[in-house]
N, C-alpha and C positions, 0 to 999 in steps of 0.2 A: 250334791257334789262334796267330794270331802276338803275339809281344809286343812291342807300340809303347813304351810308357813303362811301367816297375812289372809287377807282376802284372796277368795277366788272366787268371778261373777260371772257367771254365765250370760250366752246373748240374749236371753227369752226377758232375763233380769233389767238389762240394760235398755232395752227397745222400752220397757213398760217404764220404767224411767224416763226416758227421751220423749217417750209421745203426751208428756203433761209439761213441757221443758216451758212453753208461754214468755219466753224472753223475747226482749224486742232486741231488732236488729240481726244482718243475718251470718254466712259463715263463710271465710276467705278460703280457699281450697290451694296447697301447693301441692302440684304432681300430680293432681286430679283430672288429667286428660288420659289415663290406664292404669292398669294395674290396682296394686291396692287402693292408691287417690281415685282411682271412677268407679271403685266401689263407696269408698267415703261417699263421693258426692251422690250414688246411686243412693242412697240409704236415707240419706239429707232430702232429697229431692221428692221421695217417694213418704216424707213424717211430714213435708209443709215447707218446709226450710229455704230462705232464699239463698241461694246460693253464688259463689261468683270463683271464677277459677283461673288461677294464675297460670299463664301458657307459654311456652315461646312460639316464635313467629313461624319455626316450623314444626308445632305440633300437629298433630291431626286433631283436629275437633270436632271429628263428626257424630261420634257418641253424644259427646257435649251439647251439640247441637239438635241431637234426638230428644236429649233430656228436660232444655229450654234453660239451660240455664248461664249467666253471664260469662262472660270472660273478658280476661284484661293483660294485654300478654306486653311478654319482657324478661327479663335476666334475673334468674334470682341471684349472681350475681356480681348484680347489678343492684346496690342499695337505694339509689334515686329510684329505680324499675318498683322496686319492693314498695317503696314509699309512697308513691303511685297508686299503688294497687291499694293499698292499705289505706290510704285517703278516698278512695274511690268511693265508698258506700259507708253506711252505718253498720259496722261487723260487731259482733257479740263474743268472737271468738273467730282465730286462726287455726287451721289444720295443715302441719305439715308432713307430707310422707314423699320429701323430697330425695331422689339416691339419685345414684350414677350410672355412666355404661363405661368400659371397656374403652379408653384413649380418648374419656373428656374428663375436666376437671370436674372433681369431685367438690357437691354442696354442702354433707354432712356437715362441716363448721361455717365453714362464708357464707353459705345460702340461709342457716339457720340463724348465725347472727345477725342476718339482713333483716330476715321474719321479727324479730326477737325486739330489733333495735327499734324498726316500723311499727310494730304493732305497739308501743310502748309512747312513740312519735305522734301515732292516731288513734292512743286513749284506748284501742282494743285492750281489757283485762285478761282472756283466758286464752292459753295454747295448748293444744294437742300435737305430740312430735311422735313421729313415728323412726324408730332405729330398727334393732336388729337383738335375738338373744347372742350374745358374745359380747356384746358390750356393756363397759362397768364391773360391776360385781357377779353380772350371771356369766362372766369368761369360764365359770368352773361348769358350765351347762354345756361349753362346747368342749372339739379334741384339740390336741395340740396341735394337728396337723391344721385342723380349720383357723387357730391362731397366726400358726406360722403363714398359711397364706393371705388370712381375710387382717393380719395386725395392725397395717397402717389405717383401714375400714375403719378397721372399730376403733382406731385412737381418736380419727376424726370425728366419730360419731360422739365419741367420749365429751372430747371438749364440745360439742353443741349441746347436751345434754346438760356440761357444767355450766354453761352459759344461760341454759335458759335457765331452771334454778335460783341461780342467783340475780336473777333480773330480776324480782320482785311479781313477775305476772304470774298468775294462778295456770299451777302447768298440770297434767299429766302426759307421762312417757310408757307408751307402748313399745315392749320388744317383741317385736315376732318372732316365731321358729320359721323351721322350713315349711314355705309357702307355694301351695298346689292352688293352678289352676280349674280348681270345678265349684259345684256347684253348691253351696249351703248345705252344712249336717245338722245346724242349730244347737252342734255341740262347742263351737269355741269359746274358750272360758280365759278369763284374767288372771292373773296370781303375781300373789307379792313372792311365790317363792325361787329364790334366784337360781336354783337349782335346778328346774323343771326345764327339759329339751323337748322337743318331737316337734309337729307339724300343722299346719290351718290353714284348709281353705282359705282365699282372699274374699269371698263373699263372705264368710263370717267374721273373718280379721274388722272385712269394712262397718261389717255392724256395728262389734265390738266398739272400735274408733267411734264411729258414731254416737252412739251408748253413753259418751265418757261427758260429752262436751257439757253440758247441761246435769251433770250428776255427781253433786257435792261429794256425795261417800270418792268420790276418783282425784278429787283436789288434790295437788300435790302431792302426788304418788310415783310411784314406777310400777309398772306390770309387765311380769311377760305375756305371750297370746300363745295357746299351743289349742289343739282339738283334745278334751278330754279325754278321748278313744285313740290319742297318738301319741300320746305322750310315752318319749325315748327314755331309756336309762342313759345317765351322763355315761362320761362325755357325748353328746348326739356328735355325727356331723352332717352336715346340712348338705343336700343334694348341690345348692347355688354355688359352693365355697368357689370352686375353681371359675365359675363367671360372676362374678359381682353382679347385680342388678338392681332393677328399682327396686325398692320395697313393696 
């Protein structure tokens, strides 16, 4: 794969990473009852990983419950809920790929400072956050119209990102592009370069995510996520702009 700006890792990379990872203790899942979180946790579940996944009380957890793997529900937030969870088991590492819908409040900073603050509370060292490309510095990867509508998104997303950073826990920050529902290309790759737009399956996004937790080269980084066979010319704009969604 070529290298434009920083690293760029492919999934084939990151699994072969992940499957000699031998840490004790296992992985706290936020958002991981769909979407890109039940691909996280699908990916976890299927290297060995014990898994445990934060839920509210009306998620559906019936994937979750195909998969066998924990749950412990509650608010993210909700910072006592968080702390809870976070106290629950010996975790090695938090993953969050907490978003919003459409006329509820949004978790990008409350929910990630809850993660941030817990995990710190219960001695977990490492985070996985999942955002969006448009926020930070890859704003020039998207249009000005996806600005204008996704702007208060991404500020929020912003300040969870500066939060975790400067907490001291060993992070990496995934942005995704636009994200299609199907199935694995085995082409989605990481890149430090902020520039880079287009789109990635959620099956490979989850791997990627996956990939990170356990893979020193990813400490304390940022990447975006795009399908190397979709990658847009800037500005992209994202199919999601005009419905917000989970990540």
């Amino acid at each position: 794969m070529p290298n434009r700006r920083g690293v760029i890792v492919g999934v084939s990379a990151l699994l072969l990473a992940a499957s000699a990872h031998g840490a004790e203790g296992g992985v706290l899942v936020f958002g991981g009852n769909r979407a890109t979180g039940l691909e996280i946790v699908k990916t976890l579940v299927a290297r060995g990983d014990k898994v445990t996944v934060f839920v509210r009380p009306t998620s559906d957890v019936a994937e979750l419950t195909k998969l066998g793997v924990t749950t412990v529900t509650g608010d993210a937030l909700n910072p006592a809920d968080v702390l809870k969870a976070a106290r629950s088991a010996k975790f090695r590492a938090v993953v969050s790929s907490l978003g919003g819908k459409r006329g509820e409040p949004r978790p990008d900073f409350e929910g990630t400072k809850n993660i941030v603050d817990a995990a710190k509370a219960a001695g977990i060292p490492r985070m996985v956050l999942v955002t969006a490309i448009g926020t930070g510095d890859s704003v020039k990867a998207v249009s000005e119209l996806t600005v204008k509508v996704l702007g208060p998104v991404y500020a929020e997303k912003v300040k969870g990102e500066d939060y975790l950073k400067a907490s001291g826990l060993t992070y990496t920050i995934v942005r995704p592009g636009g994200l299609k529902d199907l199935p694995p290309t085995g082409d989605g790759m990481l890149t430090e370069d902020v520039t880079i737009g287009g789109d990635i399956h959620r099956s490979d996004l989850g791997r990627l995510v996956a990939g990170t937790i356990d893979d020193a080269l990813t400490f304390n980084k940022i990447y975006s996520a795009v399908d190397k066979n979709m990658i847009a010319a800037a500005p992209m704009v994202p199919r999601q702009e005009l419905t917000p969604r989970n990540p």
